[in-house]
N, C-alpha and C positions, 0 to 999 in steps of 0.2 A: 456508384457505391461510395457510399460516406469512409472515409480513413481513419486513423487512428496512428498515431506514430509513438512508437514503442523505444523510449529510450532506458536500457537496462542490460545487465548478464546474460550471459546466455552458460547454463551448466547441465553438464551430460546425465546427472543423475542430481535427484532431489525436489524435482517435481516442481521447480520455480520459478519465479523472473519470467523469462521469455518462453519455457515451455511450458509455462501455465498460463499467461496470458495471450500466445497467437490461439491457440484453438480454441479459449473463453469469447475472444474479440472475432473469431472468423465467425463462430459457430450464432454468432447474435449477428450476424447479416451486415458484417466490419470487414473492410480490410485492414491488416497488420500489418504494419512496415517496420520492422525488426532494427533499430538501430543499438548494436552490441557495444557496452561498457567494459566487458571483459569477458573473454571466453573459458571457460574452467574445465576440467572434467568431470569434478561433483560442486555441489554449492557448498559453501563453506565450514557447516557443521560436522562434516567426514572428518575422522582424523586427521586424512590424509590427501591432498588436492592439490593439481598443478593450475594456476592460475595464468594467464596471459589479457596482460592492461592492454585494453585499447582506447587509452587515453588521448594518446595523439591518435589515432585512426577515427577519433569523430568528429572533428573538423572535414576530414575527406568527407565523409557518408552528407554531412553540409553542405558543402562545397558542390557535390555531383546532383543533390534533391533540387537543389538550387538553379543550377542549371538545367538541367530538366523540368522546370515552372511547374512543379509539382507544390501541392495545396492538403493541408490538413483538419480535417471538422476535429479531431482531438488528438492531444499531446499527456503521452502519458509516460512519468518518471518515475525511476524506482531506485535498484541498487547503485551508486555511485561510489567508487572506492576510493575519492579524497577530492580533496578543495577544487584540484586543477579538473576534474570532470564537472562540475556545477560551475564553473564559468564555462566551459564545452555546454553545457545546456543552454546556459542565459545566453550565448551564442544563436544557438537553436531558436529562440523563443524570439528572438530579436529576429533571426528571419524570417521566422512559418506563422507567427503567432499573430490572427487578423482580428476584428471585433468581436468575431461570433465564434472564434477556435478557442474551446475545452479547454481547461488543461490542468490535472490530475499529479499532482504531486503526493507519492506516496515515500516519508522519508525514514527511510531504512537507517536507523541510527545504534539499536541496541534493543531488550528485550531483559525484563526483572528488574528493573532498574539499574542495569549498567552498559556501557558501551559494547557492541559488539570487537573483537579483536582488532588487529589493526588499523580502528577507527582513532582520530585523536580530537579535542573540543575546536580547533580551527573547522575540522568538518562540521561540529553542529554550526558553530555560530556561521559559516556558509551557507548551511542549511536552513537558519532559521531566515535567513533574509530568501532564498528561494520561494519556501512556502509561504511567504506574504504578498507574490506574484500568481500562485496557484485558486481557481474557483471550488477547489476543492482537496482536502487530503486527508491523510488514512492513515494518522499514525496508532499505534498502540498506546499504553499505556506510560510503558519510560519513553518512549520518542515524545509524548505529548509534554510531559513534565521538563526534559530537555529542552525544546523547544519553547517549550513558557516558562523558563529558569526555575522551575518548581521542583522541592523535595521531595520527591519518589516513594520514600522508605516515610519518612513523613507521614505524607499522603493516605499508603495502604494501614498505616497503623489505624484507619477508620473504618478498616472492610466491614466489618461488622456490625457499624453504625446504619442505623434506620435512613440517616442522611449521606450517604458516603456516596452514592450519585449524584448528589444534589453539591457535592464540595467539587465532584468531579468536572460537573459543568461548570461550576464557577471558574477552574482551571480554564477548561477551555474558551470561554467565555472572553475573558481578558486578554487569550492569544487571539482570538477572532480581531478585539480592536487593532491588531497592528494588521492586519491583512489588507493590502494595495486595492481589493476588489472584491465584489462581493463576494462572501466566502461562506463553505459550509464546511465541519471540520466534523469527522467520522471517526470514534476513536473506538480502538478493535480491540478485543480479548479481556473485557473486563469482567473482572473474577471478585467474587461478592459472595456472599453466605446466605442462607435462608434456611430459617428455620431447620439448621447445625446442616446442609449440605449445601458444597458448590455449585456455583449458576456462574456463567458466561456470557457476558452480553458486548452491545453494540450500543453510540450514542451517537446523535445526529445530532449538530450542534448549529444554530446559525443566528440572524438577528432575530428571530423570530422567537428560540426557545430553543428547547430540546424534545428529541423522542428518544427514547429507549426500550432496546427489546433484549431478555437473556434467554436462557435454555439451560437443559441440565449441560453438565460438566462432564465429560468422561475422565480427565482427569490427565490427558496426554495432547503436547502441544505439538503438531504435526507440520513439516519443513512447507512452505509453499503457500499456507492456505491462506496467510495477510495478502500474498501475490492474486492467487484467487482472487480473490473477495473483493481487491482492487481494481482487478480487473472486468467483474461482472458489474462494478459502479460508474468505470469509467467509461465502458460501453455503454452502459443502461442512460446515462447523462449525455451524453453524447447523443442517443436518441429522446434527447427529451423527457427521459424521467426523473422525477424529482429525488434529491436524496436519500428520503425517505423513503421511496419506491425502491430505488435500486438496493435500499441495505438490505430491503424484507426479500428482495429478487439475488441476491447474493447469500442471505441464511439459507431458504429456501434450498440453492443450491448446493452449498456446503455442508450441510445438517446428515444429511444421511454419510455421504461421504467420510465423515470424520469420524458418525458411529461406527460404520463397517472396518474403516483401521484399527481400531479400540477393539474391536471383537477378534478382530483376526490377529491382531500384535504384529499390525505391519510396522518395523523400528521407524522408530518416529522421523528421520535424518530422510529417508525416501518419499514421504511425502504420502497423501491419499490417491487412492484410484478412483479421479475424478472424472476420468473417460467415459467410463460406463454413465456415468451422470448428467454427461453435457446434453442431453434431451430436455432436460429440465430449464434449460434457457433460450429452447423455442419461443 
C-alpha cells in the first residue's frame, strides 16, 4: 500500500489538518502517517484554544521513521506554526524524499489578504523558499501573492475585470519560474463576479498554461476545506493523476459539502460534514 506522510496539526474541533486529511488519504486506498506539528483542542479560528507546539517533537517522529527504514510515495505539508518547523520539514525531505516521492506543500500563511495571527514575514520568506522544493502547492489567493511578493489588495481591485484570471496567472506564473522542480501551482478560493454574482473558482497553473474552473458562491468560507481539497490532490497525484484531474476529483468532492453547511448554517469555525461525502472519492 502506497503512503503518504502527513506533516501538519492535529485540532479536536474544526474539521482540519490532520482530521481532514487521514480519512481523505485512507479512504483513496493511502496509508496516512500522521506526523503532528501541534496538538490544539480547536483550530485556530475559536476564540478560544489551547495549543501545544510540537516543534521539537518532530525530529523524534524523524529519527524513529528512520530507523525503522520506513519509505514514503508522498509527502504532504501543511500548518507550520514558525520558521523552526520548516527546517523540521527540510529535515524530513532530506531523509524520506527519493526521485519518485510527491511532495505537496500546502502553505498555510494567511487568508484576505493578511497574515494569519501569530504568523510573522520570517515565516513567509521560509515558506517561500520550501515551496520551490514542492511538485506541487495549494495556496490561496493571499498565500499566492505572499509568496510571489505581489500586492493583494492591488491585485483584487481587478475582480471584476473580464482579465482578472488572466493577471492571476500571470502571478502565478512568475512564482512557477523560481520552483527547484517541476511544479504545478493550484490556487484556491478565487472569488470573481459574473454577470453582478459571485463565483469561486480554482486554477491550475504549470509550464504548460492554465486551467480554471469556478461555481456559484454561497457566500460562507468554511474551516478545513483548503485542508480538504489538499488532500483529495495530494492523494489523487500520488496515484498518478494529473493536476487537473485531481482539482475536478476534489471540487467534485467538496461541492456539495459546502452547499449543505450554507443551507444548514453550520458556523463556519466547525467546518463541513464531509463524512457523509467520502464516497465520492472511491
Amino acid at each position: 500500500m502506497k503512503k503518504i506522510a502527513l506533516i501538519n496539526d492535529l485540532s479536536g474541533f474544526g474539521k482540519c489538518s490532520l482530521t481532514a486529511a487521514i480519512p481523505v488519504i485512507s479512504v483513496m486506498g493511502i496509508q496516512a502517517c500522521p506526523l503532528p506539528t501541534a496538538v490544539l483542542t480547536a483550530q485556530t479560528g475559536f476564540d478560544q484554544y489551547y495549543c501545544d507546539d510540537y516543534t521539537e517533537k518532530m525530529k523524534i517522529f524523524t529519527d524513529y521513521w528512520k530507523e525503522m527504514g520506513v519509505s514514503f510515495d508522498g509527502i504532504y505539508s501543511g500548518y507550520l506554526a514558525g520558521a523552526n518547523q520548516i527546517e523540521k520539514v527540510l529535515d524530513f525531505l532530506e531523509t524520506f524524499r527519493r526521485e519518485n516521492t510527491f511532495f505537496l506543500a500546502d502553505p498555510v500563511l494567511g487568508d484576505l489578504g493578511e497574515l494569519f495571527k501569530n504568523f510573522d514575514h520570517r515565516l513567509v520568506e521560509e515558506m517561500r523558499q520550501l515551496t520551490t522544493l514542492a511538485n506541487t502547492i495549494t495556496p490561496n489567493l493571499t498565500e499566492l501573492c505572499l509568496l510571489a511578493e505581489t500586492d493583494y489588495f492591488q491585485l483584487i481591485k481587478h475582480k471584476e475585470d473580464t482579465d482578472y484570471v488572466e493577471k492571476i496567472y500571470g502571478t502565478a506564473k512568475e512564482l512557477l519560474k523560481k520552483a527547484k522542480a517541476e511544479q504545478s501551482i493550484i490556487v484556491t478560493g478565487i472569488l470573481t463576479t459574473k454577470n453582478g454574482k459571485e463565483r469561486i473558482g480554482n486554477m491550475v497553473v504549470d509550464k504548460k498554461g492554465y486551467y480554471y474552473r469556478d461555481m456559484h458562491y454561497t457566500g460562507k468560507s468554511f474551516s478545513g476545506t483548503g485542508d480538504l481539497f489538499a488532500s483529495v490532490v495530494c492523494a489523487a497525484m500520488v496515484k498518478k493523476m494529473t493536476a487537473k484531474q485531481a482539482t475536478d476529483k476534489a471540487i467534485y468532492f467538496l461541492q456539495e459539502a459546502i452547499d449543505e453547511a450554507t443551507r444548514e448554517n453550520i458556523p463556519t469555525v466547525h467546518g463541513v460534514n464531509f463524512e457523509k461525502y467520502l464516497y465520492r472519492l472511491l
